[in-house]
N, CA, C and O atoms as a GROMACS GRO file, in nm:
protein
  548
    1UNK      N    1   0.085  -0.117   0.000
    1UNK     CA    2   0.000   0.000   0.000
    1UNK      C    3   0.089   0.124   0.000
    1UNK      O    4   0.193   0.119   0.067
    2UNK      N    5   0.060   0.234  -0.069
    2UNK     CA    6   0.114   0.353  -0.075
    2UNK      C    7   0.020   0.447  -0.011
    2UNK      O    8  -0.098   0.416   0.006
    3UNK      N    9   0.077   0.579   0.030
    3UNK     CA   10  -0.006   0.651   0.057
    3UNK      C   11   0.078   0.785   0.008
    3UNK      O   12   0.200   0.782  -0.009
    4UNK      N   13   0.013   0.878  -0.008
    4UNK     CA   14   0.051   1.012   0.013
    4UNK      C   15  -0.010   1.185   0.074
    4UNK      O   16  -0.120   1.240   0.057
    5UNK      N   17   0.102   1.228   0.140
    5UNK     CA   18   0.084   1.328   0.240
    5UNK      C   19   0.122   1.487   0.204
    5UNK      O   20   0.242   1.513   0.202
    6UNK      N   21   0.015   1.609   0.172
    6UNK     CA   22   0.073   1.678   0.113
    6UNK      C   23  -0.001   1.818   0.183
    6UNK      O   24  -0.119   1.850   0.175
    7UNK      N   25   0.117   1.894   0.258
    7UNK     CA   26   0.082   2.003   0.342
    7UNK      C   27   0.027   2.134   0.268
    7UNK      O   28   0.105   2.191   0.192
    8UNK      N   29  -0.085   2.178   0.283
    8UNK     CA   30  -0.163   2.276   0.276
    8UNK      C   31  -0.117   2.371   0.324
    8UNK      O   32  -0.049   2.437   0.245
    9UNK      N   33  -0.128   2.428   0.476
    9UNK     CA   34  -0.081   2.537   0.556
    9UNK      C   35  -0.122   2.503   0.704
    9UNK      O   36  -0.212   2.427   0.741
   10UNK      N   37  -0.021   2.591   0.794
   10UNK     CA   38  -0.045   2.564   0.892
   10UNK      C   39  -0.039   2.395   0.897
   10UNK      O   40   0.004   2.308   0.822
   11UNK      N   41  -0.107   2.400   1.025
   11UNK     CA   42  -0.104   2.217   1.029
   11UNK      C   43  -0.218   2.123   0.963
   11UNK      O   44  -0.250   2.014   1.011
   12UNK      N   45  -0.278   2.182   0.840
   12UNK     CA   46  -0.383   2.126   0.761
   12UNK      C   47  -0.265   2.039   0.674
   12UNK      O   48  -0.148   2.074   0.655
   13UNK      N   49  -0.345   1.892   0.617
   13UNK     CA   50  -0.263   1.842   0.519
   13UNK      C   51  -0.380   1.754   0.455
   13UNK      O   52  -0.493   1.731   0.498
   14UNK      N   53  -0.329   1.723   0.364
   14UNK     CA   54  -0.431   1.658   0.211
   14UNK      C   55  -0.327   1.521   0.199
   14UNK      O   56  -0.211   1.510   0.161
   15UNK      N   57  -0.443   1.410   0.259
   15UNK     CA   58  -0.351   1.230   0.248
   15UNK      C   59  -0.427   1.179   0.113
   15UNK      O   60  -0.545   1.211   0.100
   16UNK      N   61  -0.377   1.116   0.030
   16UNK     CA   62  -0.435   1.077  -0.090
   16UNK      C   63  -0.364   0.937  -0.117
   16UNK      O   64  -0.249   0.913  -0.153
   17UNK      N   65  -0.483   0.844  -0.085
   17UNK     CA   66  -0.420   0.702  -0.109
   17UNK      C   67  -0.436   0.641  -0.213
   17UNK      O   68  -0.538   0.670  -0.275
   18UNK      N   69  -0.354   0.544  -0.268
   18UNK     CA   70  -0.346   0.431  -0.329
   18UNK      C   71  -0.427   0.472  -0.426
   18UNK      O   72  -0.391   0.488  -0.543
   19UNK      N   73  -0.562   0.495  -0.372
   19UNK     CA   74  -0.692   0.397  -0.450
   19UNK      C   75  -0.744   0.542  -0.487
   19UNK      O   76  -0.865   0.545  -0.513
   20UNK      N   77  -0.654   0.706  -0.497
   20UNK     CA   78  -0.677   0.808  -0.528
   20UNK      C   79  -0.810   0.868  -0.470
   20UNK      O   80  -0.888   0.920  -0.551
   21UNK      N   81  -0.844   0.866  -0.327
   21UNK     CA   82  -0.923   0.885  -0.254
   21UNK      C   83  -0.845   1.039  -0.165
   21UNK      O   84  -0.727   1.040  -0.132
   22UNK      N   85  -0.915   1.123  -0.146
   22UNK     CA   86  -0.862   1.219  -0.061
   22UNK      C   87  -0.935   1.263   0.067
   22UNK      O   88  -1.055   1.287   0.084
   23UNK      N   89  -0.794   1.268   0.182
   23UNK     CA   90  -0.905   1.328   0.290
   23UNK      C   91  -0.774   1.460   0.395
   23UNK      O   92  -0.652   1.454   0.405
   24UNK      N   93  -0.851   1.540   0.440
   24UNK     CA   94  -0.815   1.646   0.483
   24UNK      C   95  -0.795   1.650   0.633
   24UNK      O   96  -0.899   1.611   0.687
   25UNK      N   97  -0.701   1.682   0.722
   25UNK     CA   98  -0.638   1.619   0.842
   25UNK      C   99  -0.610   1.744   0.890
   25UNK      O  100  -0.536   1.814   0.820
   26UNK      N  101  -0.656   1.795   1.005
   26UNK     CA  102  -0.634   1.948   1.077
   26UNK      C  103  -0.605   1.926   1.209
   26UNK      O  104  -0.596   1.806   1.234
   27UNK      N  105  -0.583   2.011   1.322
   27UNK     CA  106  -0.542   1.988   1.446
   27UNK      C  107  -0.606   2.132   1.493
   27UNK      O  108  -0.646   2.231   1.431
   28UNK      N  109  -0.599   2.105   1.605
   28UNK     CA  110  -0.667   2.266   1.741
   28UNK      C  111  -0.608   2.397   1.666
   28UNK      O  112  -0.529   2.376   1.574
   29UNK      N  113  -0.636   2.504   1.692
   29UNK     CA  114  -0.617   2.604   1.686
   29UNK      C  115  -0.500   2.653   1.745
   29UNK      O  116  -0.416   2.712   1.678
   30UNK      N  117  -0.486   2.629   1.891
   30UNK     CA  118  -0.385   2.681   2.031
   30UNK      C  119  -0.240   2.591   1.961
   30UNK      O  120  -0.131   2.622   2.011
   31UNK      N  121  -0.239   2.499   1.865
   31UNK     CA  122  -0.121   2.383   1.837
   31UNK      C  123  -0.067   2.492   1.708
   31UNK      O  124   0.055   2.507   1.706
   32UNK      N  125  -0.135   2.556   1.616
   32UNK     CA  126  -0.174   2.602   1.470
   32UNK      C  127  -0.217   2.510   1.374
   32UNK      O  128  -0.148   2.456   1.288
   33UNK      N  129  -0.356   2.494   1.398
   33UNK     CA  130  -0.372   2.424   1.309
   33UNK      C  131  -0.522   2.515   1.296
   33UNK      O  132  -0.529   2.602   1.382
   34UNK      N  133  -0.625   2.511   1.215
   34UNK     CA  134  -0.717   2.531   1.178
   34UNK      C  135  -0.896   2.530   1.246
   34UNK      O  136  -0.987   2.613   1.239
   35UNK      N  137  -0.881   2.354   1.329
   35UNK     CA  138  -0.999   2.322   1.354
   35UNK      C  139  -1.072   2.287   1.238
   35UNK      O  140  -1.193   2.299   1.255
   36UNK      N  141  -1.031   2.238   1.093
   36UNK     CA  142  -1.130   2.265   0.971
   36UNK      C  143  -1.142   2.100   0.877
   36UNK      O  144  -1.192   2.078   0.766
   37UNK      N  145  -1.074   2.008   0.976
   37UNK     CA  146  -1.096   1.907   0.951
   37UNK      C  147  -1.072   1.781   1.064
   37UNK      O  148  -1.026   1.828   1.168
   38UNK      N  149  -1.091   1.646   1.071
   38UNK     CA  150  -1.044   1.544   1.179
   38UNK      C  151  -0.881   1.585   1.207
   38UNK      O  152  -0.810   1.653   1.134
   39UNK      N  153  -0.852   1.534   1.312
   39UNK     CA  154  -0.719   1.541   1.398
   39UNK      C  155  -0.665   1.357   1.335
   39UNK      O  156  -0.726   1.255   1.302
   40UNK      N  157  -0.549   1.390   1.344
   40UNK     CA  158  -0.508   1.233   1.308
   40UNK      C  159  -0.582   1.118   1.408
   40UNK      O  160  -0.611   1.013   1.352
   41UNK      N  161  -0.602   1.124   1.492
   41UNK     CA  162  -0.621   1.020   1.604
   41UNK      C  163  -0.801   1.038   1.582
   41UNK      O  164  -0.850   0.926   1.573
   42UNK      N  165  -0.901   1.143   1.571
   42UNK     CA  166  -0.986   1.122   1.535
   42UNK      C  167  -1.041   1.000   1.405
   42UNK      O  168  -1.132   0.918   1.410
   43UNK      N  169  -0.950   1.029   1.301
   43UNK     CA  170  -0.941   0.941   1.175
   43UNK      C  171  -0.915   0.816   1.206
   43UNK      O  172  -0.972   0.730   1.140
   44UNK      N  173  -0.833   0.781   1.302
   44UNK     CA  174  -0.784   0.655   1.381
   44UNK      C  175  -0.873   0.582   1.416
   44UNK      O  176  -0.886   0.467   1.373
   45UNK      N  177  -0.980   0.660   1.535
   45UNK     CA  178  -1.083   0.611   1.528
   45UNK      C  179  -1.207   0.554   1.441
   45UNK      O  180  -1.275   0.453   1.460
   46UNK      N  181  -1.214   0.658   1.335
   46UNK     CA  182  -1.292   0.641   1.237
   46UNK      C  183  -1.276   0.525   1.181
   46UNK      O  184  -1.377   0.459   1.156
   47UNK      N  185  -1.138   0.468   1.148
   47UNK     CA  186  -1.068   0.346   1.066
   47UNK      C  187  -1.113   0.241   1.145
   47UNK      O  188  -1.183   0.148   1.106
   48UNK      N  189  -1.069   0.260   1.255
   48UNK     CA  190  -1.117   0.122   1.362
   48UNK      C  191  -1.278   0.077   1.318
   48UNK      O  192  -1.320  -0.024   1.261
   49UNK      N  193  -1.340   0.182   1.364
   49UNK     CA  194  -1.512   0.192   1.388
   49UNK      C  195  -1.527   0.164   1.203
   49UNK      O  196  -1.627   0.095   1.178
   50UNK      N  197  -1.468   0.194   1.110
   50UNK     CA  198  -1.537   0.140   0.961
   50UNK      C  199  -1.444   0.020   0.940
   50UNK      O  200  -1.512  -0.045   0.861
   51UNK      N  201  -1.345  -0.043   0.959
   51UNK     CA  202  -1.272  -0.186   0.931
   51UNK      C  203  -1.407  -0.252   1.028
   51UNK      O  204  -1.497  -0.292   0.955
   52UNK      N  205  -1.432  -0.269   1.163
   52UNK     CA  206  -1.483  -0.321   1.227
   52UNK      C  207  -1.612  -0.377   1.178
   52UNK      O  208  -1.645  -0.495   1.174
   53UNK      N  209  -1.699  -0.240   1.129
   53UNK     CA  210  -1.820  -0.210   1.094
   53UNK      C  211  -1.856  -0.295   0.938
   53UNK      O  212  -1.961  -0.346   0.898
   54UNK      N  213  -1.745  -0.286   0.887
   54UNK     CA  214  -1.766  -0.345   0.678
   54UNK      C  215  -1.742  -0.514   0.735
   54UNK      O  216  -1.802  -0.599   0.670
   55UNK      N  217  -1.653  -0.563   0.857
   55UNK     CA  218  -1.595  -0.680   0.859
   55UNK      C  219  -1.823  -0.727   0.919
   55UNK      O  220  -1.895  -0.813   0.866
   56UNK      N  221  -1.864  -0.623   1.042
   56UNK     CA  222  -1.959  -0.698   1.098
   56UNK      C  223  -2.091  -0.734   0.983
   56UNK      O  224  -2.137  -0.847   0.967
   57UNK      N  225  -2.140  -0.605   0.906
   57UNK     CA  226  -2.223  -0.614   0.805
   57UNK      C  227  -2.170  -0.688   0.732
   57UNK      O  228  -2.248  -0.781   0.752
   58UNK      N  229  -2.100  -0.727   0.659
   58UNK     CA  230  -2.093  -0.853   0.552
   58UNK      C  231  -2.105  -0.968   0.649
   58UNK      O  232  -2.133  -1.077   0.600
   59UNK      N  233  -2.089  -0.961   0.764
   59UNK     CA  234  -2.080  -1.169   0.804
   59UNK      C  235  -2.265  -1.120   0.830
   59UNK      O  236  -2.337  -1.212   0.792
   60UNK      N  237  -2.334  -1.012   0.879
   60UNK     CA  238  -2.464  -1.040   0.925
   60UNK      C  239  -2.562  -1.081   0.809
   60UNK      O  240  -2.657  -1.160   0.806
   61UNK      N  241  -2.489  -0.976   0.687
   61UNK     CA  242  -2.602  -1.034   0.554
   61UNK      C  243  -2.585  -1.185   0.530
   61UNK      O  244  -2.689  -1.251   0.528
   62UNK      N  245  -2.466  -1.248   0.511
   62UNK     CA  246  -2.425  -1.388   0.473
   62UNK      C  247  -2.541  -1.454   0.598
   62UNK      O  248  -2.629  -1.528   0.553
   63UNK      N  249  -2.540  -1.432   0.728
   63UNK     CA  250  -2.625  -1.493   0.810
   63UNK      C  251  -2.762  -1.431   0.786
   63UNK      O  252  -2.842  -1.459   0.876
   64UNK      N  253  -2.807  -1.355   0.692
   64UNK     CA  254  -2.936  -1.330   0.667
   64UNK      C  255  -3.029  -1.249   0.766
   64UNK      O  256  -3.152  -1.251   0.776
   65UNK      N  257  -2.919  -1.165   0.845
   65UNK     CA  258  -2.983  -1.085   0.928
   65UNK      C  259  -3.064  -0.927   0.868
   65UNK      O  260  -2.998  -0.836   0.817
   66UNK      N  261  -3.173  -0.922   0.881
   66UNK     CA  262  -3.256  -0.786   0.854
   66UNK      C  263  -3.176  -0.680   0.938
   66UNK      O  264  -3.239  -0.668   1.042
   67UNK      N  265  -3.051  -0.588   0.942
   67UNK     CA  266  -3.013  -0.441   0.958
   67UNK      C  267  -3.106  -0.357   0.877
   67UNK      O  268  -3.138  -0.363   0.758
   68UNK      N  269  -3.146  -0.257   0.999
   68UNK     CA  270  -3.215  -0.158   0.929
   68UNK      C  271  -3.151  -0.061   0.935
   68UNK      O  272  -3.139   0.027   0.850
   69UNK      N  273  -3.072  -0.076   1.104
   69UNK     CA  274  -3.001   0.087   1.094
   69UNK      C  275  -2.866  -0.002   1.198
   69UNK      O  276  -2.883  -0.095   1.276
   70UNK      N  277  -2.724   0.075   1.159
   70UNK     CA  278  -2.637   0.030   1.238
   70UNK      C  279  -2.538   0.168   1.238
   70UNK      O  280  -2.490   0.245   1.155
   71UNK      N  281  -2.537   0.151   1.388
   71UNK     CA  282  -2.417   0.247   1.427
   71UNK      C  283  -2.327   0.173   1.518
   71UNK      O  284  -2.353   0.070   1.580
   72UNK      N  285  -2.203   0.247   1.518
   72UNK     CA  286  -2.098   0.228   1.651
   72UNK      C  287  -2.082   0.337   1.730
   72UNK      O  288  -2.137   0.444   1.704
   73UNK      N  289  -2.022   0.322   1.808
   73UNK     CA  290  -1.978   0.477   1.916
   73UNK      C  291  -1.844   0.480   1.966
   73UNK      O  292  -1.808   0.384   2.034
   74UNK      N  293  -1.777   0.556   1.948
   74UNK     CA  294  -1.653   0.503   2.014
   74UNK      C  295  -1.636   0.604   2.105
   74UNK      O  296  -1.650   0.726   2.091
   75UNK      N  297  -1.598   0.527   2.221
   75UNK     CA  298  -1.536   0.612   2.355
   75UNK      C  299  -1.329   0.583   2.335
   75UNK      O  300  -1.265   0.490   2.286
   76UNK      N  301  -1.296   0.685   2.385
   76UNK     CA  302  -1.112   0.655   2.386
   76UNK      C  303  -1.098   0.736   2.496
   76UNK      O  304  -1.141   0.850   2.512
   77UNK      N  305  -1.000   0.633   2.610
   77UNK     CA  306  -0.906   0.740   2.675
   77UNK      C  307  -0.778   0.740   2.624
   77UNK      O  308  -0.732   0.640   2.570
   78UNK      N  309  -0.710   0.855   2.638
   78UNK     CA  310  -0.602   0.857   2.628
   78UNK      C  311  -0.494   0.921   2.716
   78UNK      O  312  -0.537   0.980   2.815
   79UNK      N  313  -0.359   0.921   2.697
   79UNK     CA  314  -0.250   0.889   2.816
   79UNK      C  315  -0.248   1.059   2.816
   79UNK      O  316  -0.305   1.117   2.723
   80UNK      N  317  -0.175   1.143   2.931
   80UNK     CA  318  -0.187   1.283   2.922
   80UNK      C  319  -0.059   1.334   2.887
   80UNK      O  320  -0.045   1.456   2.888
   81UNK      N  321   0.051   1.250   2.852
   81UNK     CA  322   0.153   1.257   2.838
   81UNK      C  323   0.220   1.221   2.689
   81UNK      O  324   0.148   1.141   2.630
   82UNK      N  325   0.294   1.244   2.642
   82UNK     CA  326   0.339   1.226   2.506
   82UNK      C  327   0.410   1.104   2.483
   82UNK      O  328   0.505   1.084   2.559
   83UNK      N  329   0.384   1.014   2.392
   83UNK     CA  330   0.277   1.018   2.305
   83UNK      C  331   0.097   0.998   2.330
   83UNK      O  332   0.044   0.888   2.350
   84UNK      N  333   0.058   1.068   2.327
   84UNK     CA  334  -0.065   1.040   2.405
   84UNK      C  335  -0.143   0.939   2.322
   84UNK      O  336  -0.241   0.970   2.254
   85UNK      N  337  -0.110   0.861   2.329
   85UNK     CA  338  -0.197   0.700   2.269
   85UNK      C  339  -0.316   0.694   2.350
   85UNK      O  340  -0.341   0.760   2.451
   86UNK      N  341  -0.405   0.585   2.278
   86UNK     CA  342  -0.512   0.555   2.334
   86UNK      C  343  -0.452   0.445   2.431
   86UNK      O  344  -0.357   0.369   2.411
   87UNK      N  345  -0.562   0.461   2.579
   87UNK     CA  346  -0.486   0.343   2.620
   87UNK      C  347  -0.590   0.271   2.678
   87UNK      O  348  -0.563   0.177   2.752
   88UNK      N  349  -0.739   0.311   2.648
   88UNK     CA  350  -0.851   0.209   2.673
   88UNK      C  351  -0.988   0.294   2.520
   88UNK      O  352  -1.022   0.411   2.500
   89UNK      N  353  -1.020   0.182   2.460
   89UNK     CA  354  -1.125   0.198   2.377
   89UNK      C  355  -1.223   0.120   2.370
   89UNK      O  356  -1.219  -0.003   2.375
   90UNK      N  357  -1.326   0.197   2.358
   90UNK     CA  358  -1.504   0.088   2.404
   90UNK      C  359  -1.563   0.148   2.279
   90UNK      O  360  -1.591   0.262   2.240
   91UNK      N  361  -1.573  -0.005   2.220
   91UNK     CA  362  -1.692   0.066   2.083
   91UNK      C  363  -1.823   0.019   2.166
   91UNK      O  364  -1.814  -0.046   2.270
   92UNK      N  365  -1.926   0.054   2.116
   92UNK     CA  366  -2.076   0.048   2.131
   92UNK      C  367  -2.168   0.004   1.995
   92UNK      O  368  -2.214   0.079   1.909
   93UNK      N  369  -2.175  -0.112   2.004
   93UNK     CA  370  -2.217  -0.168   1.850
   93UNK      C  371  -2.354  -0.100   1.893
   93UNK      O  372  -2.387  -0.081   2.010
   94UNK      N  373  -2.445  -0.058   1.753
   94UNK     CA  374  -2.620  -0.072   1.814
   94UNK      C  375  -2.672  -0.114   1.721
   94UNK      O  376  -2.623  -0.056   1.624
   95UNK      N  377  -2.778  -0.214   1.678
   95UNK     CA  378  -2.856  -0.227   1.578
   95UNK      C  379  -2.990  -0.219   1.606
   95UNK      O  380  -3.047  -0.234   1.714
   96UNK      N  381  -3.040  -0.193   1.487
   96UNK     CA  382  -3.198  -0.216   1.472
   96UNK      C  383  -3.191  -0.320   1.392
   96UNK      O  384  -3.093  -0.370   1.338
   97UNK      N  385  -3.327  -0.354   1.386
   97UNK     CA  386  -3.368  -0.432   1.273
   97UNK      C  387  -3.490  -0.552   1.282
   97UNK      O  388  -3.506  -0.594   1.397
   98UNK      N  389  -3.577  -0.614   1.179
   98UNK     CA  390  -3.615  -0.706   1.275
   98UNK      C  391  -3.580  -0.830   1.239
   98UNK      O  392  -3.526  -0.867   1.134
   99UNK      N  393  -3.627  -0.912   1.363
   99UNK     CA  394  -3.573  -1.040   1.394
   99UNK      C  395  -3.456  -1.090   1.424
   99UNK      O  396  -3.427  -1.210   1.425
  100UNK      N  397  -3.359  -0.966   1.458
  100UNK     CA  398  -3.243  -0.987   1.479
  100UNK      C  399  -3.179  -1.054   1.587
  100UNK      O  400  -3.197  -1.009   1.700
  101UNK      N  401  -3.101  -1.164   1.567
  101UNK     CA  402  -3.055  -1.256   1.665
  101UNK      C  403  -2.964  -1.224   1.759
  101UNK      O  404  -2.860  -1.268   1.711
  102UNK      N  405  -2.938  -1.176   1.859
  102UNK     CA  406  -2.822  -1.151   1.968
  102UNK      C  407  -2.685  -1.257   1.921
  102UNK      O  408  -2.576  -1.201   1.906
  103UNK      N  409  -2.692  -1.380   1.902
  103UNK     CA  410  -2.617  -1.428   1.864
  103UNK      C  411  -2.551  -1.460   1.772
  103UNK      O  412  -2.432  -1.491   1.780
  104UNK      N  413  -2.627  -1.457   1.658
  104UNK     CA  414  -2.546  -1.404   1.551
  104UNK      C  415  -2.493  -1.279   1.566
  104UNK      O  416  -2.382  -1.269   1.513
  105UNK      N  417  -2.540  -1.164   1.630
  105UNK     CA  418  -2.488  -1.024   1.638
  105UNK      C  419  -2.366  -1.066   1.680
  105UNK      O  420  -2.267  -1.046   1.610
  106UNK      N  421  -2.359  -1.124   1.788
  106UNK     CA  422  -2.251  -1.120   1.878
  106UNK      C  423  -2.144  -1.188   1.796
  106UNK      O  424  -2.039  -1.124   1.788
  107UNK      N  425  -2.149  -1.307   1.732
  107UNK     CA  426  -2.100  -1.378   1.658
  107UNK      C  427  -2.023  -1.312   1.547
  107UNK      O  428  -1.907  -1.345   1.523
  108UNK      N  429  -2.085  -1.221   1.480
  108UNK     CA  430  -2.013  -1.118   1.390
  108UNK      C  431  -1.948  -1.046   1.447
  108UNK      O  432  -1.839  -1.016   1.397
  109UNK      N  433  -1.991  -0.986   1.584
  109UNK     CA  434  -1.906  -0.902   1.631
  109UNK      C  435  -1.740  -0.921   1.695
  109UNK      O  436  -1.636  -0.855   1.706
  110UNK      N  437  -1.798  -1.068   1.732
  110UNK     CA  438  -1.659  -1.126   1.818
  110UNK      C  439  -1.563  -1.212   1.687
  110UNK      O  440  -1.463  -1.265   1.735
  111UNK      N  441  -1.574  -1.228   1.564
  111UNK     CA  442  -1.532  -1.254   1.425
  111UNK      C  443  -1.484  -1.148   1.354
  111UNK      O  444  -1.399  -1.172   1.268
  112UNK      N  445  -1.524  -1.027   1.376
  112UNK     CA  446  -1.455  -0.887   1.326
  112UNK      C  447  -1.352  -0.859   1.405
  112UNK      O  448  -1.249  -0.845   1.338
  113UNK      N  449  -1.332  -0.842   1.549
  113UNK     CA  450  -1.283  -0.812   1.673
  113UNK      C  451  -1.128  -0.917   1.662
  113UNK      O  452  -1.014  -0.872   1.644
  114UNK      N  453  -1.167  -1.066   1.678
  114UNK     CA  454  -1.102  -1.122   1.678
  114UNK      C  455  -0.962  -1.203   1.579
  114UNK      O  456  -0.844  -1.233   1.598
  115UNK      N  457  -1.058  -1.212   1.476
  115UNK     CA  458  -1.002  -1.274   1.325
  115UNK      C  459  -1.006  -1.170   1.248
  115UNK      O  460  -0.898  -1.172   1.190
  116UNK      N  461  -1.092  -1.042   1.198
  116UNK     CA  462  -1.086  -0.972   1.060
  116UNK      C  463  -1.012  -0.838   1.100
  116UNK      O  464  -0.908  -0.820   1.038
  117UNK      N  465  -1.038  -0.763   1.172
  117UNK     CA  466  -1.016  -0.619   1.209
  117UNK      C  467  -0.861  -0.603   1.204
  117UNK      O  468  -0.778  -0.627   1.293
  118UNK      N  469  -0.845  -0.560   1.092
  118UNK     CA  470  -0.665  -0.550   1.082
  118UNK      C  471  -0.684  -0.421   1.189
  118UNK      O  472  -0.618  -0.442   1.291
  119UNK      N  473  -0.748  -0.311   1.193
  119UNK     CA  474  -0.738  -0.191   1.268
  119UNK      C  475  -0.710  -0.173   1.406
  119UNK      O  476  -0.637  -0.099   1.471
  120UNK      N  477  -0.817  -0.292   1.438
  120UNK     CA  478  -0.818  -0.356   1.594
  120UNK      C  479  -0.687  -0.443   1.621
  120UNK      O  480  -0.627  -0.462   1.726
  121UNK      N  481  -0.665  -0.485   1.505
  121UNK     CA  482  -0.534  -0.597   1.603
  121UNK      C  483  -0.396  -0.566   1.601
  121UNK      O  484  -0.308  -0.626   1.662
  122UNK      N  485  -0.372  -0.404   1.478
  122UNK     CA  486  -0.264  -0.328   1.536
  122UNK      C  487  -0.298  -0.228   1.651
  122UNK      O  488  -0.214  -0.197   1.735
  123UNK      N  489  -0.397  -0.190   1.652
  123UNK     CA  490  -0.423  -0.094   1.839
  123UNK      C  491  -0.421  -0.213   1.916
  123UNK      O  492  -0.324  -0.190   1.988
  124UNK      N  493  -0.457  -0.308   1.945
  124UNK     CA  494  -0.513  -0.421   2.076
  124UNK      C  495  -0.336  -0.445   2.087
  124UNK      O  496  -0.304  -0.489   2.197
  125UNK      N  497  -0.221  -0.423   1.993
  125UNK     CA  498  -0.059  -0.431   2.045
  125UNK      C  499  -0.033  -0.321   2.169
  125UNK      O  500   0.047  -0.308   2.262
  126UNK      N  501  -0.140  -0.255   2.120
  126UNK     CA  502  -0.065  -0.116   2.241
  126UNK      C  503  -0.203  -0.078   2.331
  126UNK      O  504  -0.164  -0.016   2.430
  127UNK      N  505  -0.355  -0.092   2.332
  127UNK     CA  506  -0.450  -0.022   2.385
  127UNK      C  507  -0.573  -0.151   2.407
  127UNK      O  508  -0.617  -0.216   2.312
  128UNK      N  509  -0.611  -0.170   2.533
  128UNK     CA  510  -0.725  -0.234   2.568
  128UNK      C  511  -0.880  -0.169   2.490
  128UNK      O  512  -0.926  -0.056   2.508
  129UNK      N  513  -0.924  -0.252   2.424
  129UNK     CA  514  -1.012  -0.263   2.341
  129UNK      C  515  -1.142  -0.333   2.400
  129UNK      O  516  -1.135  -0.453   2.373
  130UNK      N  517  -1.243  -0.308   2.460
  130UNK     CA  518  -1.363  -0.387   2.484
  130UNK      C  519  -1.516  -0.315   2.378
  130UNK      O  520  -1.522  -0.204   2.325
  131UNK      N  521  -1.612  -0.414   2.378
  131UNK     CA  522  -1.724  -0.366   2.315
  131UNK      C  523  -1.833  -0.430   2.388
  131UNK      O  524  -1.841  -0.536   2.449
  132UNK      N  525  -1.927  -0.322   2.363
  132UNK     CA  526  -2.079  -0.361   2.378
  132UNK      C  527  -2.173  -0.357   2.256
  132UNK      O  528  -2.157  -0.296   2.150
  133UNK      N  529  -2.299  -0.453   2.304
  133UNK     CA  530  -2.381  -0.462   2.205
  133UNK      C  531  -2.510  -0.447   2.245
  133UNK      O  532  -2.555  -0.521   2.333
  134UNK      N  533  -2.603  -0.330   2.173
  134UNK     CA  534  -2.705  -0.288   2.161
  134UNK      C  535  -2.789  -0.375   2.092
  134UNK      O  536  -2.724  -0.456   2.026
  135UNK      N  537  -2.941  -0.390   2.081
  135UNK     CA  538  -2.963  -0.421   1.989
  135UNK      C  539  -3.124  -0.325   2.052
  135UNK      O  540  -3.178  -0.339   2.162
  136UNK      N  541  -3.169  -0.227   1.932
  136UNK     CA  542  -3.282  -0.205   1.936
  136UNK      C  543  -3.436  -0.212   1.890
  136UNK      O  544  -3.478  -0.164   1.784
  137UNK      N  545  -3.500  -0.266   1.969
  137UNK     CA  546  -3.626  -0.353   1.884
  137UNK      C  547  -3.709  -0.280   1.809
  137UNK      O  548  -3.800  -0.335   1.746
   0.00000   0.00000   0.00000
C-alpha cells in the first residue's frame, strides 16, 4: 500500500491514497492548526469503527440478518503525556432491525474483533479494546 501526504498550511494536510481517494487532516487552533478538519487520532478512530463495521455487516447479511439501521460509538481514553496513545477503547455496537438474533450479532461481532479487524489488532498491540452490544427492537 502507498499513501501520500501533502501540506496545505499551517497544520492542515491533504492524504491521498493508493486507490486516489482524498481526505483532509487538521489539528486545534492553540497547536496552529485550523480546527477545519479530523485530527489524526480522530481518523484513527474512524478506521477502527469502519474496518470493524464493513468486517460486521458482511458476516450479518451472509447470516441473513434484517439491519435496518447500524451504528458504533466510540469512547477513547487517552495517556496525558506524550505520546498520548489511546490506552482504553469501548466501541458500542447498536442495531436495529427485525428479527435480529443476539447471537449471531454477537458472533459477527466477536469474528470482526477477533479474526478480521486488521485496525483492531494493530491498536489491541498497544491499547485495551472492549465492546458492547445494543440491539434495538
Amino acid at each position: 500500500m502507498k499513501s501520500e501526504l501533502i501540506w496545505n498550511e499551517g497544520l492542515r494536510f491533504i492524504g491521498v491514497t493508493e486507490s486516489n481517494h482524498a481526505i483532509i487532516l487538521d489539528s486545534k487552533k492553540d497547536v496552529g492548526g485550523f480546527e477545519s478538519a479530523p485530527t489524526p487520532m480522530e481518523i484513527l478512530s474512524i478506521a477502527l469503527m469502519g474496518c470493524t463495521a464493513m468486517d460486521v455487516i458482511s458476516i450479518l447479511k451472509k447470516m441473513r440478518q434484517e439491519v435496518e439501521d447500524f451504528r458504533i460509538f466510540f469512547e477513547g481514553q487517552r495517556k496525558e503525556e506524550h505520546p498520548k496513545i489511546f490506552t482504553k477503547i469501548k466501541l458500542i455496537y447498536q442495531f436495529r432491525g427485525k428479527n435480529l438474533s443476539y447471537e449471531n450479532i454477537r458472533k459477527a461481532v466477536e469474528l470482526s474483533q477477533e479474526k478480521y479487524c486488521s485496525v483492531s489488532h494493530m491498536l489491541k498491540k498497544s491499547t485495551e479494546i472492549e465492546y458492547e452490544i445494543r440491539i434495538i427492537e
